[in-house]
Structure formats: C-alpha cells, structure tokens
C-alpha positions, 0 to 999 in steps of 0.5 A, spaced: 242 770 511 242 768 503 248 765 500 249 766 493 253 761 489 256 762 482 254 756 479 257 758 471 264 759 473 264 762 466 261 768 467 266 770 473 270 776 471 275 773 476 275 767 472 276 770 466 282 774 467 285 767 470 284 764 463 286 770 459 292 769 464 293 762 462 293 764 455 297 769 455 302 765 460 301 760 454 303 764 448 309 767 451 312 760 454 310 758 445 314 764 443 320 763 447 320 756 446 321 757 438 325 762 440 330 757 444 329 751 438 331 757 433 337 757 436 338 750 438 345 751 441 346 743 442 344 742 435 338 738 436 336 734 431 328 732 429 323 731 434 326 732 440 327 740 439 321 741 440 322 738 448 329 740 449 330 747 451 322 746 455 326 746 463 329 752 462 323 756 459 320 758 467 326 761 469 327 765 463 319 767 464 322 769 471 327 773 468 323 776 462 323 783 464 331 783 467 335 782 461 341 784 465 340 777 468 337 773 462 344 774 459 347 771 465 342 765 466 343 764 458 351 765 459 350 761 465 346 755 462 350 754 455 357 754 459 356 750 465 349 745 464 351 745 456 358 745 456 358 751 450 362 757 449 357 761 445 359 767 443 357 774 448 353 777 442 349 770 440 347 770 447 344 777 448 341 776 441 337 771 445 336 774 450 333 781 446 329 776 443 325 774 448 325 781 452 322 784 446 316 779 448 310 783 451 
C-alpha cells in the first residue's frame, strides 16, 4: 500500500477554498462592522468605536440572510442590552445595510 502525503498545503484545492472562505468571513465581518460604527447608536467616541459593536457581529453574521430576524436581533439589542429607543426605520436601514452584503 502506498501513502501519499501532501507536503504543500498551499497546493490543496481544500485548503484554498478554506482560505477563500476565511477571506471572505474577513470581509464581511469588516463591512458589517463599518456599518455598525456608521451608525454608532451609543455614540462612541474615538478608539474605541472601532471594538464597540465587534460582539454582536457573529450573531448578525448568523442572521445575514433572514432580515426579518436581523431587525428583531437589532431591535432586541438597541432596547434591552443598550437601553436605546431607536426608531423602527433606523433599525431597518441597518438592517438592509448588512443584508445587501453578499
């Protein structure tokens, strides 16, 4: 029986998709996040703006192609973690924002 080993895991077609993956994962987490401190609904001032709104990002990850529940998980968020009344269209326009990410 003969082994084979894949010594360049560079070459690896599974190994490159995972990367794509990554990259992607990447970019989507950095758009969402600009979109986030965009909107900075605590008003969050200098370097911390950037590292604000970073916990919530997985979840809306999660929920990028059900904008039905992004709204809620938004509206949910904005009340009862921050303590915020945002209007329903403020939420939904963040909402549609990071829906229309592809």
């Amino acid at each position: 029986m003969i082994l084979w080993v894949n010594l360049n895991p560079a070459a690896d077609p599974a190994t490159t998709k995972k990367k794509e993956e990554m990259k992607d994962d990447t970019s989507i987490y950095n758009l969402i996040n600009s979109i986030l401190t965009s909107w900075n609904p605590l008003s969050v001032e200098g370097p911390a703006l950037s590292d604000e709104y970073t916990g919530i990002i997985p979840s809306l990850i999660k929920l990028k192609k059900d904008y039905s529940a992004m709204v809620l998980f938004l509206k949910n968020i904005t009340e009862q973690h921050y303590g915020l009344d945002c209007t329903d269209d403020e939420i939904k326009n963040v909402a549609q924002k990071i829906y229309a990410i592809h």
